[in-house]
N, C-alpha and C positions, 0 to 999 in steps of 0.2 A: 278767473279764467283757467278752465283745464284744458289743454291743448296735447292731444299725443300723437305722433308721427310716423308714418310709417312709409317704405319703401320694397319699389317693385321694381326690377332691373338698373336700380343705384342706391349704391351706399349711401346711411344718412350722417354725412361727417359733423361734427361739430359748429361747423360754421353755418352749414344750412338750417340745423336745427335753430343755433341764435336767431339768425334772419328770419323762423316760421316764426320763432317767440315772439320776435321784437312786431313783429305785422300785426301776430294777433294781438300783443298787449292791452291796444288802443280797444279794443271791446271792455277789457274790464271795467267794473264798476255801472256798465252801460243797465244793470237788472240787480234788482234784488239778489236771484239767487246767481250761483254762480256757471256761467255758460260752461259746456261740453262741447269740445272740438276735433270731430277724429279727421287727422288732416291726410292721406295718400300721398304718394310722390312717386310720379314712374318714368321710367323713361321706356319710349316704344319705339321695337323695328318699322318703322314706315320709309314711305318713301320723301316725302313731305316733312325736312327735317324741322321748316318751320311751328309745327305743328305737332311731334313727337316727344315735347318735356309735357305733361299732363301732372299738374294739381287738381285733388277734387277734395270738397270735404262737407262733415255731415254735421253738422251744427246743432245743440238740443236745445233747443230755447224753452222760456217759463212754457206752463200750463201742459208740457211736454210733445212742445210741435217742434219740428224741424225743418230748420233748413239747409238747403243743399246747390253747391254752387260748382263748377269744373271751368279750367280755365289751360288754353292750348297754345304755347310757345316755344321760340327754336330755345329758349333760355331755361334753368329749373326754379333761377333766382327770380326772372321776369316773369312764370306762370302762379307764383305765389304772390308777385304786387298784383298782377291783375285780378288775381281771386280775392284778393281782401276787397280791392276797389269793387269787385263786384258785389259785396258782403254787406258796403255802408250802406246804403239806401236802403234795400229792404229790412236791414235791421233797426234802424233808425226809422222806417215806418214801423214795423212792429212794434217798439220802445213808447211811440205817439199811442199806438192803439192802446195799451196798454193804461198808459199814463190817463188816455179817455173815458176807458172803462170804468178806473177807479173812482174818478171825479164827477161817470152818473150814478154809479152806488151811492157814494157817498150827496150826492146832491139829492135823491129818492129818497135817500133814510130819514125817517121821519125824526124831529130832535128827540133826545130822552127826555120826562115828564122828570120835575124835579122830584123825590118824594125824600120827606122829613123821618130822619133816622134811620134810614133805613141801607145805609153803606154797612155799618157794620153789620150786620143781619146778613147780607149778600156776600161779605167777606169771607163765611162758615162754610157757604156753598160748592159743590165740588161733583164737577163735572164729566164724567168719563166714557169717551166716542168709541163706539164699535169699530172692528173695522168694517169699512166702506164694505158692501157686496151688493152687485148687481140681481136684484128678487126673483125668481122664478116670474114668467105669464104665467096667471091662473086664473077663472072664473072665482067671483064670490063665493062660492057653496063651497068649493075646491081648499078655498083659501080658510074657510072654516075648518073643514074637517084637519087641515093643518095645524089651527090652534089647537083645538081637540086634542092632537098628538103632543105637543109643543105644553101642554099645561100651563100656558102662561096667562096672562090677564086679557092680553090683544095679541094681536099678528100684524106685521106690515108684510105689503104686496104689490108686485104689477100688476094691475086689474086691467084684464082684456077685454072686458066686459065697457071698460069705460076709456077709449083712447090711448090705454097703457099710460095710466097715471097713478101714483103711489097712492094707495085704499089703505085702510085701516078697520080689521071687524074686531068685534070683541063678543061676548057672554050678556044676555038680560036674563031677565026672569022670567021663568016659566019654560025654561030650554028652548029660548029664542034669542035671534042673534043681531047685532045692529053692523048696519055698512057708512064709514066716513069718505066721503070725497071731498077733493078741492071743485066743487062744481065750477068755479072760474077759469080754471087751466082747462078741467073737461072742455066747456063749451069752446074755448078758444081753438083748442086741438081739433074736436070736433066742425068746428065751422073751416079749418084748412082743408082735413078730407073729407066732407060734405057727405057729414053721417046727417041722417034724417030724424033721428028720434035718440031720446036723451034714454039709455038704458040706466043708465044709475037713479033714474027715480021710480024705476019698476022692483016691487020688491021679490028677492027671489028665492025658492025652492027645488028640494029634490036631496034623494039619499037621506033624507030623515031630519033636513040641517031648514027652518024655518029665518028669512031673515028680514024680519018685519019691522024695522026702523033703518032707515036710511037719508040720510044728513050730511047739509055741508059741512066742510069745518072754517067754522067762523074766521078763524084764528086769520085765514087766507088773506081779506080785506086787509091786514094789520104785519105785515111782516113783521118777525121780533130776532132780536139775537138767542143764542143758547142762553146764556145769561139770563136775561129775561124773563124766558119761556122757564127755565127751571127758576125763578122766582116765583113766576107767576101761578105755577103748580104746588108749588109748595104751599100757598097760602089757600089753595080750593082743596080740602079735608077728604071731601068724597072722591074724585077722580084719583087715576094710579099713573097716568100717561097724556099725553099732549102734542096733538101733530102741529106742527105748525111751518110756516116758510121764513126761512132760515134770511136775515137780509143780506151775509153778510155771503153765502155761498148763492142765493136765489135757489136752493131746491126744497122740494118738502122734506121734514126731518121731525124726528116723533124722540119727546125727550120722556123719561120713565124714572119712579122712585124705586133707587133699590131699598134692599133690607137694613141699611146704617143708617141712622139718621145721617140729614143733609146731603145725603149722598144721591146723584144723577146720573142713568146713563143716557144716551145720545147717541140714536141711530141716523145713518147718514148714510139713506140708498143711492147709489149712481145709479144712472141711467143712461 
């Protein structure tokens, strides 16, 4: 628990601060990581002396939400007990949701398949995450001529074209280009804002960029871990990349071979 203090028309003496410490202690250990608490303390010219010691404070809880509670008495000692008391129940809900969340990941995640020898094999592997970046919207064609620039093997994208859901083109032969979708997330996106017609199965053109395959990516049905996913690449010769949905984050993420052997990296778009 980090807790830091601050004051606006009274001094924070030593004893107040013990007494914010000792309130908020009872949070600790309450979350993984460890809570942020910026706590205020003012004292206001009003007329209403019952009502002029003011506690507020701004709380960061996991996954980086916050909460925020203010609490108004004639006391500075009494508007800090009522602000903790206001503090347990909705963090003690949030703590459950949490606690719930995990247990339908982990209740979804399909078991691991045993396989025969193959710990040591997967112990060589090594895996290394981009940072997170939110993709530009672009159309398919758009999103090509980007690879184009980018000399790489594939591109990832927010595809406007299909619900704004992570697209993947790469290079064929003949200077023509393939498009991967999660067609599952499309349709599901699609059937909330009641698009009428499935563009990701039109193939499309223009500015010289051909893109005449376009395909789910399998992988969708099957969530896998990174782990996994970069196993499971390794062992297909031909491919260089791999989108897949991630179980352990639920978003799409595209894992790629670099130049070292066994070496992965691991793109991880927010959205």
């Amino acid at each position: 628990m980090k807790l830091t203090v601050h004051g606006h028309g009274l001094k924070i003496t030593p004893a107040i601060r013990e007494h914010a410490e000792k309130k908020f202690a009872k949070y600790k250990g309450m979350f993984p990581e460890a809570l942020i608490a910026d706590l205020n303390l003012e004292v206001k010219h009003i007329k209403n002396r019952d009502r002029a010691h003011v506690a507020t404070v701004n709380m960061q809880l996991p996954q980086k939400n916050i909460l925020r509670a203010e609490s108004m008495t004639g006391d500075i000692y009494a508007s800090i007990d009522e602000l903790t008391a206001k503090l347990d129940a909705p963090l003690r809900k949030y703590q459950d949701k949490l606690k719930n969340d995990r247990k339908k990941r982990n209740f979804a995640a399909p078991p691991p398949l045993p396989r025969e020898n193959d710990e040591p094999e997967e112990q060589g592997i090594k895996i290394i995450p981009e940072p997170k970046a939110a993709p530009k919207p672009m159309e398919p064609v758009e999103a090509v001529l980007q690879l184009n620039k980018s000399r790489e093997a594939f591109y990832v994208f927010n595809n406007s074209k299909a619900a704004h859901i992570i697209s993947v083109v790469y290079a064929r032969r003949n200077n023509t280009y393939a498009l991967m979708t999660f067609k599952k997330l499309y349709m599901k996106r699609a059937k909330l804002r009641k698009f009428k017609e499935t563009p990701s199965t039109v193939p499309y053109t223009g500015g010289g960029v051909k893109i005449t395959k376009i395909c789910d990516i399998v992988s969708a049905a099957k969530p896998l871990t990174a782990r996994d996913a970069a196993f499971k690449l390794e062992k297909n010769k031909k491919n260089e990349f791999l989108p897949f949905l991630n179980i352990e984050t639920e978003r799409v993420n595209v894992i790629y071979k670099k130049k070292q052997p066994r070496q992965f990296g691991l793109i991880e778009p927010s959205m």
